[in-house]
C-alpha positions as CSV (number, residue, x, y, z in Angstrom):
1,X,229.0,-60.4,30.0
2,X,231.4,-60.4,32.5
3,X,234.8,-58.1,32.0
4,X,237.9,-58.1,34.6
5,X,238.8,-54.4,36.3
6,X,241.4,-54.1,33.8
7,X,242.8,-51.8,31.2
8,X,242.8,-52.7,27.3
9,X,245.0,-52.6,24.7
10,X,243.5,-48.8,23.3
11,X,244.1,-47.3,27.1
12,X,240.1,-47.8,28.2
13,X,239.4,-49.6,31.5
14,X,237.0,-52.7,31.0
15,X,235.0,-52.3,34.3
16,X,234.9,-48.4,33.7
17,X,233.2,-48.7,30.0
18,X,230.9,-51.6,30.7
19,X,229.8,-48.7,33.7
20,X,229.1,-45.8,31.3
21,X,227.2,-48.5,28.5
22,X,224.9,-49.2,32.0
23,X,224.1,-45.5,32.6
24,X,223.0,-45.6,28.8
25,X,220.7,-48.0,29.2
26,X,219.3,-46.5,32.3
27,X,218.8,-42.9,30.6
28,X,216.4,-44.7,28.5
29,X,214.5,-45.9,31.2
30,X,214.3,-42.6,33.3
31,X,213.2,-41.4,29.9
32,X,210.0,-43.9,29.5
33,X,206.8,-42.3,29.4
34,X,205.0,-44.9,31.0
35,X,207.8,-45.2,33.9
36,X,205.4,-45.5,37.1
37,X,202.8,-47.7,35.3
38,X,205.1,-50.4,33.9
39,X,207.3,-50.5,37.8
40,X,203.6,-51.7,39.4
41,X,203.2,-49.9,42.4
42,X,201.8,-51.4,45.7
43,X,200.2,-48.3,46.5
44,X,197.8,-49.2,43.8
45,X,196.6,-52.4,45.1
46,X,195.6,-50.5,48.3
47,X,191.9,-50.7,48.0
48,X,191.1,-48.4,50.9
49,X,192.8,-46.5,53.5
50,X,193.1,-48.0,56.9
51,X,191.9,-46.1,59.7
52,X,193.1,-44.7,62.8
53,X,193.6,-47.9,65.1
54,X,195.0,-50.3,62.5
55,X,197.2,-47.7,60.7
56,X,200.6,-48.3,62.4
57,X,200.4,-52.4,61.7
58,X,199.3,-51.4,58.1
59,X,201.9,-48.9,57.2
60,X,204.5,-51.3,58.9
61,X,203.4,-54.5,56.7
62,X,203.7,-52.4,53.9
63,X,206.9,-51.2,54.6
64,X,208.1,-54.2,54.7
65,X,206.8,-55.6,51.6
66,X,208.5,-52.6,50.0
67,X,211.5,-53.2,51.4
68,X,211.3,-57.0,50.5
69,X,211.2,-55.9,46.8
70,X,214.9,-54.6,47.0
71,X,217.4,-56.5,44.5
72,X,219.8,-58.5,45.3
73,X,223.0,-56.7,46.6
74,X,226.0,-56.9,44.5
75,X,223.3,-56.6,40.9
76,X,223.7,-53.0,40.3
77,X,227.4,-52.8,40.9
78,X,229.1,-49.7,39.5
79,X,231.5,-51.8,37.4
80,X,229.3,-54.9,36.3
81,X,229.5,-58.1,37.6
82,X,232.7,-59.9,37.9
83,X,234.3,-63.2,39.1
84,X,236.9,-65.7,38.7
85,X,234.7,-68.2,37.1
86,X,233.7,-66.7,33.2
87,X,231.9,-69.8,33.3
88,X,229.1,-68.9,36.4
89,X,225.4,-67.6,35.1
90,X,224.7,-64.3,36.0
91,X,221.0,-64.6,38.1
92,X,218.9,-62.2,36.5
93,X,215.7,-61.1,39.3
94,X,212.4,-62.3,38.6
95,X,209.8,-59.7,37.8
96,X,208.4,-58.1,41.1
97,X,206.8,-54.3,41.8
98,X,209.0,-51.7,42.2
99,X,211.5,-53.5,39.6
100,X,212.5,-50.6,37.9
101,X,212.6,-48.0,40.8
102,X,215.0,-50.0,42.6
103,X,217.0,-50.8,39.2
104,X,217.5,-47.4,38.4
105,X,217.7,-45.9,42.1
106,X,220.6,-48.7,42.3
107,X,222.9,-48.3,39.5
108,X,222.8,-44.7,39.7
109,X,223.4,-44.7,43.1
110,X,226.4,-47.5,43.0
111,X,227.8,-45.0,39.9
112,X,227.8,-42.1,42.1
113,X,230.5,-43.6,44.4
114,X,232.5,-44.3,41.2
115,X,236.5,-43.4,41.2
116,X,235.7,-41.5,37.9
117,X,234.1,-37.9,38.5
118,X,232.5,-38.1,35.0
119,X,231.1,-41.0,35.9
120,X,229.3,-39.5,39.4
121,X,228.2,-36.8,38.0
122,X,226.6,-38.8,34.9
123,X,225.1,-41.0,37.5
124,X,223.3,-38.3,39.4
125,X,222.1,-36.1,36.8
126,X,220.4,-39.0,35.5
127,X,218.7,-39.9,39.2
128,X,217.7,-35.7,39.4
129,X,216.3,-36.4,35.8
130,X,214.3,-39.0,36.8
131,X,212.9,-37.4,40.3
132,X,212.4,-33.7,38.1
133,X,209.9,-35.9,35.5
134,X,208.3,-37.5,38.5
135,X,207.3,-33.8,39.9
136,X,206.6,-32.9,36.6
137,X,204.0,-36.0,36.6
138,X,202.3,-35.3,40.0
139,X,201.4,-32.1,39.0
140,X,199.9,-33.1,36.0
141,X,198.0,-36.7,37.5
142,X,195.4,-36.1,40.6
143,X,197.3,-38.2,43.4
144,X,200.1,-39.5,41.5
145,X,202.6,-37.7,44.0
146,X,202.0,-40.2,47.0
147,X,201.9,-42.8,44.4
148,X,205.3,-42.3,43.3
149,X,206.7,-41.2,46.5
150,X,205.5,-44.4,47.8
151,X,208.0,-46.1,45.4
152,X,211.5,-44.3,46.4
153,X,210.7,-44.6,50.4
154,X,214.2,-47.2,50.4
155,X,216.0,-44.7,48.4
156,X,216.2,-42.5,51.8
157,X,218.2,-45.4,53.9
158,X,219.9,-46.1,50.5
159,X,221.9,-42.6,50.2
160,X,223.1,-43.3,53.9
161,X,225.7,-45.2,52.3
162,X,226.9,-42.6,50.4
163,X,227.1,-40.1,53.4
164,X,230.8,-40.6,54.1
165,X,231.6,-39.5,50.2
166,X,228.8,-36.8,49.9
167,X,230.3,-35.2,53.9
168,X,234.0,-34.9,51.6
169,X,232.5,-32.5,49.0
170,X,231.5,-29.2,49.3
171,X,227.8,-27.8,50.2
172,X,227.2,-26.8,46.5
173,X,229.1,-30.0,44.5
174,X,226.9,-31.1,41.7
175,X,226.8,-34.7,43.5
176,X,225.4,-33.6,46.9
177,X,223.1,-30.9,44.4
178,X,222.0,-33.8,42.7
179,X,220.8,-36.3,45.2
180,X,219.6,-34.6,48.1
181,X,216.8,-32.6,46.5
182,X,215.5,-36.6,45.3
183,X,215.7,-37.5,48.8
184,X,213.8,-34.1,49.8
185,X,211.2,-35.0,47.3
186,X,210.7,-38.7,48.5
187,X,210.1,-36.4,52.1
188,X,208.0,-34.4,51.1
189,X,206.1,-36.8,48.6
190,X,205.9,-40.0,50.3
191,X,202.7,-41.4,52.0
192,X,203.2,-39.8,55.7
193,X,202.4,-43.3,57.1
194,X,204.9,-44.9,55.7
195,X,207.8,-42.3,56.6
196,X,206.8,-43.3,60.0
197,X,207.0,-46.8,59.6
198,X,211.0,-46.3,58.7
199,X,211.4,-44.0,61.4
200,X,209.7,-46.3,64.2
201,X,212.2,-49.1,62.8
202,X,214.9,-46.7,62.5
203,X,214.7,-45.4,66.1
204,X,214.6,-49.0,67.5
205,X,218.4,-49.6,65.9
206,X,219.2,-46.4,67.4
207,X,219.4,-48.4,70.7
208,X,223.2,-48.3,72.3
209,X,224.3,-46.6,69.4
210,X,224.3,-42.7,71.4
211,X,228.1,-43.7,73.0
212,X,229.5,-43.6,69.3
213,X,231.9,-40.6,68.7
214,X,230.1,-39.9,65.4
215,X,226.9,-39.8,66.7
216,X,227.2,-37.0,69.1
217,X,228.6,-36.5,72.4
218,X,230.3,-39.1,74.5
219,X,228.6,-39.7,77.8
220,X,229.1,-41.5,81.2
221,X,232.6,-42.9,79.6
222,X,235.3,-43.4,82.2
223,X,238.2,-41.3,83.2
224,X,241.9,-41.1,82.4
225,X,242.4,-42.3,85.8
226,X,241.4,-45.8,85.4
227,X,243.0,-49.1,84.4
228,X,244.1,-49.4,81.0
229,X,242.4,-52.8,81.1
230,X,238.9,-51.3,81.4
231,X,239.2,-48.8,78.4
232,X,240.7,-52.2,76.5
233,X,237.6,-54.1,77.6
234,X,235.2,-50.7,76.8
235,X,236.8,-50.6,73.5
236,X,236.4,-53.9,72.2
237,X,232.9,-53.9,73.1
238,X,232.4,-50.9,71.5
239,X,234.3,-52.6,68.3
240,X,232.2,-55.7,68.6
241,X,229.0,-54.0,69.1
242,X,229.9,-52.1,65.8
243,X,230.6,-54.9,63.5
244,X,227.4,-56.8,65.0
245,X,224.9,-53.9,64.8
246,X,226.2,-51.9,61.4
247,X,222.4,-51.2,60.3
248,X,221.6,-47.5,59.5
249,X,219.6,-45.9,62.3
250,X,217.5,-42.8,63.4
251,X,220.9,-41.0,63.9
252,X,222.0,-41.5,60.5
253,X,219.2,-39.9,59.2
254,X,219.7,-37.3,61.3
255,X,223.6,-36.9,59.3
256,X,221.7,-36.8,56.2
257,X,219.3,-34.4,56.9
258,X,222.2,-32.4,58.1
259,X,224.1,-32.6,54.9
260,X,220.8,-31.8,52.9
261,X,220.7,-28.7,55.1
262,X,223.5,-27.6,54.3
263,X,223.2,-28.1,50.8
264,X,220.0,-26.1,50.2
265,X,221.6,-23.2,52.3
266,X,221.3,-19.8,50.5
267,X,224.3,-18.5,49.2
268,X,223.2,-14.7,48.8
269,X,222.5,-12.2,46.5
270,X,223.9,-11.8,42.9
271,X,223.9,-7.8,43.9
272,X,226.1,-8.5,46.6
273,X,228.7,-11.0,45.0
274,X,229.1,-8.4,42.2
275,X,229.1,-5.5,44.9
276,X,232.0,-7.0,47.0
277,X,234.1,-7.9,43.8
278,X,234.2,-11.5,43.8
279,X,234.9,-12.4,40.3
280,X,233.3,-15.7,40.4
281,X,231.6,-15.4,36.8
282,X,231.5,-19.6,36.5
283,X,229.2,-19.3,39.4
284,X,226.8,-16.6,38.2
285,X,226.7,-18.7,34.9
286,X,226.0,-21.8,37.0
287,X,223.2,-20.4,39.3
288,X,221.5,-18.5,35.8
289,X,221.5,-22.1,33.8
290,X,220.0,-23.7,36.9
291,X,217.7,-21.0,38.6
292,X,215.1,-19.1,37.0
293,X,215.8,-15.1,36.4
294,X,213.8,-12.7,38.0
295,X,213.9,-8.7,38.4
296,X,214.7,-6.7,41.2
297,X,214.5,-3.3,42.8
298,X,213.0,-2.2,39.7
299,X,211.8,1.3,39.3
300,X,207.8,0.8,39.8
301,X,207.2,4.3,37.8
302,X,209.3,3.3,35.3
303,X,207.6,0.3,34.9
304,X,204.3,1.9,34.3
305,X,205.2,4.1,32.1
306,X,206.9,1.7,30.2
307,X,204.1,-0.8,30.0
308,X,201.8,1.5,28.8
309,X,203.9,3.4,26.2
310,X,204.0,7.1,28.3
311,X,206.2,9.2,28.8
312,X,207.4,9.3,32.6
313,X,207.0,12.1,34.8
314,X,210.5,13.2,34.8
315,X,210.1,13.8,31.3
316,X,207.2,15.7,31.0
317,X,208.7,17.9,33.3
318,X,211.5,18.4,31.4
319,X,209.0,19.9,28.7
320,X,210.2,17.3,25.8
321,X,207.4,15.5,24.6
322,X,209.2,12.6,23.2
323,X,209.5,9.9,25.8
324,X,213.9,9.8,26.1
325,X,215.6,6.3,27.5
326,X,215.7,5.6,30.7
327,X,218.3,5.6,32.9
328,X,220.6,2.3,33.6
329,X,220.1,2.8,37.0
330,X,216.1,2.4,35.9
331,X,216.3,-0.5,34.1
332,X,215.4,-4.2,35.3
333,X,218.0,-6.3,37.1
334,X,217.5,-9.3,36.5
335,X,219.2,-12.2,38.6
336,X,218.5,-15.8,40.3
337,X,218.1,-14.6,43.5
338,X,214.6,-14.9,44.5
339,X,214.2,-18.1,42.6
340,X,217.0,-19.6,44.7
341,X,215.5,-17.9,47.9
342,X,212.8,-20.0,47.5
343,X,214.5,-23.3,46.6
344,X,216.2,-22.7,49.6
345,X,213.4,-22.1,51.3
346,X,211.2,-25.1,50.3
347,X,214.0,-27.3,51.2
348,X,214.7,-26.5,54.4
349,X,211.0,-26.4,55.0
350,X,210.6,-30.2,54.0
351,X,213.6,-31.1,56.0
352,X,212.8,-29.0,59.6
353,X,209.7,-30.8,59.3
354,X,210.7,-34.6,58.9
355,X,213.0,-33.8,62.0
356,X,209.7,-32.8,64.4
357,X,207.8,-35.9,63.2
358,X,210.9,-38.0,63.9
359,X,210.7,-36.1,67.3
360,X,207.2,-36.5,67.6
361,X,207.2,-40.4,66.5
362,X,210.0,-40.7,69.0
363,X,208.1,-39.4,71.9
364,X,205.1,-41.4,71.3
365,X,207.1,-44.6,71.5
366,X,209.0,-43.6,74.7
367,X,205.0,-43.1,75.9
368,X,204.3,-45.8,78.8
């Protein structure tokens, strides 16, 4: 049903409630069991892998027929479908692979970039829910990884058009949290063939787009000194060229792995956040709910003796035959850091390496 962008009688917005009864529906399908079986994926029709010579033309065929499965735009709207005729059908997609990744990959992304912050944050939650049972799978299932990572390879150009939202919130906002360890995950999972498919087409749209300010430096751009007709002229090219050629490129997936970067970036110890006297006590209670805890600089002969029910050797010396308590200083600390060490690391690992084979797929193609 179709509802206007307007507020009822009770105070609740129409668009904004038929957006929230959406997300409902899609936390029962992140939730299916049989998720990856019922989306069909192509990856499972592959009968063999293709070798060496034919491999680029495969890879790009199937990129394309992947990207050929992608709804049509305006479905998954944040706020439902609306128009100024009630009386119009709303076209409902025929039944294709990949239906259900690009259904929920969609309105969860189109809900992120929602005006209401309950709303973003329901809406990606639900997409790291989904991507957190996918690991959970491929770990489980022989193969299943490339599989599923096969399914999400749009998902990467998709979050490009969250960028300029994501670049206005801080490193460690639940949104940016949220989303970029799925695309990291679709990096790191995704067939490597495939990944450089998208960059090959990605790199070719890159073409005339290394004048734009946000891109980079400005090169070979004339000087103050010239006519004021020339920068007009320069200008509106530069306009026209923008409106004509506003596909995502190479270099926007250069801005997103930046942001990712940043995002995974570790913020430090718990020891020294409680040794400088920050009280920031929401954060400690963030990182433990998230992050696994862990001991450190633990006292290795207390630990012994403590394991095997001994007495240590500062209180045999003492003469007292009674093993006494040990001291606080002796007793484990327990904190997130090292688990977030590693998330940090792992991240950055995934995303250092998908910028050298964009490098490395870029030098091949510049290759006479």
């Amino acid at each position: 049903k179709k509802w206007s962008n307007k507020p009822s009688l009770i105070g609740l917005n129409y668009s904004w409630e038929t957006c929230k009864l959406r997300l409902n529906s899609i936390s029962l399908f992140v939730r299916f069991q049989d998720f990856v079986k019922v989306n069909r994926p192509i990856m499972d029709e592959w009968e063999s892998w293709p070798s060496t010579d034919v491999a680029r033309r495969f890879y790009s065929k199937e990129l394309e027929k992947i990207e050929a499965l992608a709804l049509p735009s305006g479905f998954a709207a944040s706020e439902g479908t609306t128009a100024h005729n009630r009386s119009s059908p709303v076209h409902i997609p025929s039944l294709k692979p990949h239906w259900l990744a690009e259904l929920v990959t969609d309105v969860c992304l189109s809900a992120a970039g929602h005006v209401e912050q309950s709303i973003q944050h329901r809406a990606s939650s639900l997409l790291h829910e989904l991507f957190h049972g996918h690991s959970q799978q491929g770990r489980r299932e022989k193969g299943a990884l490339s599989v599923i990572g096969s399914m999400y390879v749009p998902l990467i150009v998709k979050v490009i058009g969250l960028l300029p939202l994501l670049a206005s919130l801080q490193p460690k906002n639940q949104l940016r949290a949220d989303i970029f360890p799925c695309v990291v995950f679709v990096l790191q999972s995704a067939p490597v063939g495939l990944l450089r498919s998208l960059w090959r087409k990605l790199c070719k749209r890159a073409e005339g787009k290394g004048h734009h300010t946000n891109f980079g430096s400005v090169l070979n751009r004339p000087s103050l000194q010239e006519n004021t007709g020339g920068l007009q002229n320069i200008s509106n090219a530069e306009n026209n060229e923008s409106e004509v050629n506003d596909e995502p490129s190479i270099l926007d997936i250069y801005r997103l792995l930046n942001l990712a970067l940043k995002t995974f970036e570790y913020e430090g110890s718990e020891n020294n956040l409680e040794a400088n006297g920050v009280e920031n006590n929401d954060q400690l209670v963030t990182w433990r709910r998230e992050f696994l805890l862990a001991s450190e600089e633990r006292n290795n002969e207390t630990k012994v003796a403590t394991n095997q029910g001994q007495p240590s050797k500062s209180t045999l010396e003492s003469g007292s035959t009674e093993p006494k308590e040990p001291d606080q200083k002796d007793l484990p600390n327990f904190t997130t850091s090292s688990s977030r060490k590693w998330h940090a690391h792992d991240g950055s690992v995934v995303i250092i390496n998908t910028s050298r084979c964009i490098v490395s797929e870029l030098r091949w193609m510049l290759q006479p």
